[in-house]
C-alpha positions as CSV (number, residue, x, y, z in Angstrom):
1,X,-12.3,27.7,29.9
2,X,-11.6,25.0,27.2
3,X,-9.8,21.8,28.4
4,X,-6.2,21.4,26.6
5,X,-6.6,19.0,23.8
6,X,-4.3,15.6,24.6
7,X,-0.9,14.6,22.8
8,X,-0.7,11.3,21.6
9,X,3.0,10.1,20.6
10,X,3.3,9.2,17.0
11,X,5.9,7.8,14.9
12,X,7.0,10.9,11.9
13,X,5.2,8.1,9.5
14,X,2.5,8.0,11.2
15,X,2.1,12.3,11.6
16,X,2.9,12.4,8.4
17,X,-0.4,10.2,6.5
18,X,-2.7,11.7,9.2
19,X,-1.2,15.2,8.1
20,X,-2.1,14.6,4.4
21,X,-5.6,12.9,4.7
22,X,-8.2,14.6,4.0
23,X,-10.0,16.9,6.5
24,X,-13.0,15.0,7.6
25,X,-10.5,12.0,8.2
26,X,-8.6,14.1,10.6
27,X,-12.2,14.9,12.2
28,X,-13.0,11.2,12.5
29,X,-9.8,9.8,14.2
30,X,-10.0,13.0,16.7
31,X,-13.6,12.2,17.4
32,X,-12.6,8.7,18.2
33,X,-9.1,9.4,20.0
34,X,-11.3,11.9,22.2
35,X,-13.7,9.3,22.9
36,X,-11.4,6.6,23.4
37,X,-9.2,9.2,26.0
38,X,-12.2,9.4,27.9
39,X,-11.8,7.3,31.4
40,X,-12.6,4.2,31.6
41,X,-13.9,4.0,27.5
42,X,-10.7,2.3,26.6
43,X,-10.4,-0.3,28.4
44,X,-10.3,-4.5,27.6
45,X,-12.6,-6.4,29.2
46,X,-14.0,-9.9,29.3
47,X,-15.6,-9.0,26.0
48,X,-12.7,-7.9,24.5
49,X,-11.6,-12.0,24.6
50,X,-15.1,-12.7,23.4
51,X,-14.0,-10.2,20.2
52,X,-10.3,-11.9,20.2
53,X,-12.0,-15.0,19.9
54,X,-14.2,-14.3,17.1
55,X,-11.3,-12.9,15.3
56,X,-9.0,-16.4,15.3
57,X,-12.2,-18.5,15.2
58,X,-13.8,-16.0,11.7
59,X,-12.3,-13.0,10.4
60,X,-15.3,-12.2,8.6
61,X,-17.8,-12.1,11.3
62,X,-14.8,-10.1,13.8
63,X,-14.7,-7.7,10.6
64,X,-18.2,-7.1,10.8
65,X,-18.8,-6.8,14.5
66,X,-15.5,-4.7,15.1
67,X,-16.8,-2.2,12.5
68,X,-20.4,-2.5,14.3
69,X,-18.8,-1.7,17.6
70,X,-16.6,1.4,16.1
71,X,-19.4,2.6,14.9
72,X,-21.4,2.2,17.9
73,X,-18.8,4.0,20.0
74,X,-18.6,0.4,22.0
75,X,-14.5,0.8,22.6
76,X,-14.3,-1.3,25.8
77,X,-15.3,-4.8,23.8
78,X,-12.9,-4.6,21.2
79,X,-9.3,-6.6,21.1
80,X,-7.3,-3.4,21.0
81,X,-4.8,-5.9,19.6
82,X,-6.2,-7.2,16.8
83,X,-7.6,-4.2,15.5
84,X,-4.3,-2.6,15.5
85,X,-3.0,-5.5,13.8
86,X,-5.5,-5.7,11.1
87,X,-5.4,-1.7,10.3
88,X,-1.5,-1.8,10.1
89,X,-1.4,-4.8,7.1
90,X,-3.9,-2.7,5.2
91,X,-1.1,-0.3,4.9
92,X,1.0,-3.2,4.3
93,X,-0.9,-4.4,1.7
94,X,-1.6,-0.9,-0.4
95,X,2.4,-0.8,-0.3
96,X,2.7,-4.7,-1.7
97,X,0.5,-4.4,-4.2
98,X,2.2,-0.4,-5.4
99,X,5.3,-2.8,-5.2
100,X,3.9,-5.8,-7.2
101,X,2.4,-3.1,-10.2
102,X,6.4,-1.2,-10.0
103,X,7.3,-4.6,-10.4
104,X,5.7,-5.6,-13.5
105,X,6.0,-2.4,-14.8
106,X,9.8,-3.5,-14.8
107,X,9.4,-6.6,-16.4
108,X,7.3,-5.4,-19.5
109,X,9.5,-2.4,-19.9
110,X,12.8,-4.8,-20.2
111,X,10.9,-7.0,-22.7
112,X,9.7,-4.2,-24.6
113,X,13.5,-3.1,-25.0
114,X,15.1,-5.8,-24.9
115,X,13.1,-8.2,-27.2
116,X,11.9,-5.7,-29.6
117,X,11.4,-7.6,-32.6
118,X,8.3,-9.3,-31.3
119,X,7.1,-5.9,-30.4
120,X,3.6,-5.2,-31.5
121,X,1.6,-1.6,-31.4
122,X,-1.2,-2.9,-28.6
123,X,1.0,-5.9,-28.1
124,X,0.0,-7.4,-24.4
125,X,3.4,-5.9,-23.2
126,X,2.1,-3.0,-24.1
127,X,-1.1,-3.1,-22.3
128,X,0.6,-4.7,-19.6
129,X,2.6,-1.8,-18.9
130,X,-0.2,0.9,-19.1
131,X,-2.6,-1.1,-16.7
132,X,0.1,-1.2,-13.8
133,X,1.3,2.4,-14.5
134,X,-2.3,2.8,-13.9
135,X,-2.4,0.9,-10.7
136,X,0.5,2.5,-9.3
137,X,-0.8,6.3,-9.7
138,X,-4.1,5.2,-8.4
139,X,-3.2,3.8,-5.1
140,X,-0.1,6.6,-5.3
141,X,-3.5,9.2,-5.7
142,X,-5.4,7.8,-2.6
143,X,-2.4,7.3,-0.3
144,X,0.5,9.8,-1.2
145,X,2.6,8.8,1.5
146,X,3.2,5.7,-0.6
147,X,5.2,8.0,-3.3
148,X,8.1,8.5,-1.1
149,X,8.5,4.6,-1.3
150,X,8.5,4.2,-4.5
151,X,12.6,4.5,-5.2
152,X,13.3,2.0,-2.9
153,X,10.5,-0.5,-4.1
154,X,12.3,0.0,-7.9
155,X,15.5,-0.7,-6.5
156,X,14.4,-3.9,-4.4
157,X,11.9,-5.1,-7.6
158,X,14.3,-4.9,-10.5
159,X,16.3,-7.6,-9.7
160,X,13.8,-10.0,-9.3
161,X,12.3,-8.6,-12.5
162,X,15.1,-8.8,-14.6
163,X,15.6,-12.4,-13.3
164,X,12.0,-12.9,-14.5
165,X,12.5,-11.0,-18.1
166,X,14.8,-13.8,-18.6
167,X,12.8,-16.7,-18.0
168,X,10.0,-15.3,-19.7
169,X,11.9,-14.2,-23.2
170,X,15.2,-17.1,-22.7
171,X,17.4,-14.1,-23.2
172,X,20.6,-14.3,-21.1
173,X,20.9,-12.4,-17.8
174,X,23.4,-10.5,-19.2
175,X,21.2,-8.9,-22.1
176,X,19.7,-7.3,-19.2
177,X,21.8,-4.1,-17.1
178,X,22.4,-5.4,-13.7
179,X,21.0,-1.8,-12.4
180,X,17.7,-0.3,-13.8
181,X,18.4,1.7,-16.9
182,X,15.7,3.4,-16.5
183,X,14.7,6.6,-13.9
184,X,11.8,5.9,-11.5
185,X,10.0,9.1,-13.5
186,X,10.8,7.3,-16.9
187,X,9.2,4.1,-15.2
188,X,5.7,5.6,-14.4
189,X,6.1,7.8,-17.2
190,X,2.6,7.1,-19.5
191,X,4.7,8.0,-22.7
192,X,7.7,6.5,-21.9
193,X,8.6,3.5,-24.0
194,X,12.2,2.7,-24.2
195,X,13.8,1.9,-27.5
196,X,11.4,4.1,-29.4
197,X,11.8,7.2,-31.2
């Protein structure tokens, strides 16, 4: 008789990346979750301070003998801790740097309408604007959960942009709209320039 598979507790976010990785992802983290379920494999020992140490003292080397250990199926000398840690800012910084692209995204686009007349065809701005639109669908393209963000990053980036648009063009704030004129689907649009026919 097979044993019943065990239930780990997840946040919906959580579910819901695991849900839309790939399938030999979702065989990986079940491999390790059933190895790391199994008695006595998941537990911190003296060695797991040995790996805590290593971690404050040179992330590099923890780096490479956490991955080591992974790979080895060595759970018990790992800093639970610090792993954890370390896996959740990669997440936090695929969604900083989807933020930082929406960003200046946003600040090209209002120079492009906004200061037209030193608008060239293949102008920097220009270039500017395709490269992060770029950026965004790429990391968008390997981590679709990060899509679902994207409205609120354009509402909590344009301000700061349109503060920047001014600095960088000495136009007024109040050439710029207060709220973005533009749609988040006009934003990451690839043809979308605004002001053009």
């Amino acid at each position: 008789m097979a044993q019943a598979a065990a239930t780990i507790p997840v946040s919906p976010e959580v579910a819901e990346v695991y849900a839309a990785s790939a399938a030999q992802i979702q065989q990986d983290i079940q491999r390790m979750l059933s190895h790391a379920l199994t008695p006595g494999v998941f537990s911190l020992s003296s060695s797991g301070a040995n790996n805590r140490a290593c971690y404050e003292q040179d992330f590099y080397a923890w780096t490479q003998q956490t991955a080591a250990l992974i790979r080895t199926g060595q759970w018990s000398p790992l800093d639970q801790e610090a792993l954890a840690e370390e896996v959740e800012d990669l997440g936090v910084s695929q969604h900083h740097a989807v933020s930082s692209d929406l960003y200046q995204v946003l600040i090209h686009l209002l120079k492009w309408q906004y200061q037209s007349r030193l608008r060239v065809e293949g102008h920097s701005w220009q270039d500017t604007i395709v490269e992060h639109r770029d950026r965004i669908e790429r990391l968008c393209t390997r981590s679709p959960s990060l899509r679902r963000h994207l409205q609120d990053m354009l509402t909590e980036e344009y301000p700061r942009a349109r503060r920047r648009a001014c600095l960088q063009t000495g136009l007024t704030r109040t050439t710029f709209p207060e709220q973005c004129p533009w749609t988040l689907d006009q934003v990451l649009d690839p043809d979308f320039w605004p002001g053009t026919p």
